[in-house]
N, C-alpha and C positions, 0 to 999 in steps of 0.2 A: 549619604551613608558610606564611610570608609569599610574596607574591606580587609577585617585583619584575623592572622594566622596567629593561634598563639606562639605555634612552634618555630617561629622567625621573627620573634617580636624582640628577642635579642640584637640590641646595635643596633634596633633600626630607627630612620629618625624621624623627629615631628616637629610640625609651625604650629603653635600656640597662637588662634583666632585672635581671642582678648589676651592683649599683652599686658602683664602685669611685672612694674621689679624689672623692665629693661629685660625681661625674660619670653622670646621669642621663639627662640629652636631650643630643641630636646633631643636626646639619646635616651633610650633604654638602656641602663645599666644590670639591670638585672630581672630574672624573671624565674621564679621556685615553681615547681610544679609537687601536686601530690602525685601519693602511690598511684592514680586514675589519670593521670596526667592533666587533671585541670592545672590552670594558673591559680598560683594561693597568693602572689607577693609578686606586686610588680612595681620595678623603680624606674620612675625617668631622673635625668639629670638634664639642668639648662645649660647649654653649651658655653656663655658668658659668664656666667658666675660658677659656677658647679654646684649649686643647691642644688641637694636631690628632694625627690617626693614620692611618697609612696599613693598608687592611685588605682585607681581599681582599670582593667586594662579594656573593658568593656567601652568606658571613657574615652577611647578611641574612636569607634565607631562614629561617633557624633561628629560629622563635619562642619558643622555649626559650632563647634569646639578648636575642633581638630584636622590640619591636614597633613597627609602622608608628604613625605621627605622636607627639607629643609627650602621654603620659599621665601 
């Protein structure tokens, strides 16, 4: 289980477990917050191609998904 902050989930990066599309590492490009400060709208972008995705950011968490920084 990763351990993630919403409020520095900007620029920060990730290795995508299952590689799909040559698309391995990710940036967050973006991350909207409501007036309560949740996350409403979160974007990664794959470093190789620059397809972005919009993904729910909770999706992180899962390290069987997901690992923190770029490996």
């Amino acid at each position: 289980m990763n351990k993630v902050n919403p409020k520095v989930l900007l620029n920060s990066k990730w290795t995508k477990v299952e590689i799909n599309n040559k698309e391995k590492h990710f940036i967050i490009t973006k991350v909207v917050f409501d007036e309560n400060q949740r996350v409403v709208e979160c974007v990664i972008e794959a470093a190789m191609t620059n397809n972005e995705y919009a993904i729910n950011w909770r999706d992180l968490k899962n390290s069987t998904q997901w690992l923190m920084g770029w490996q």
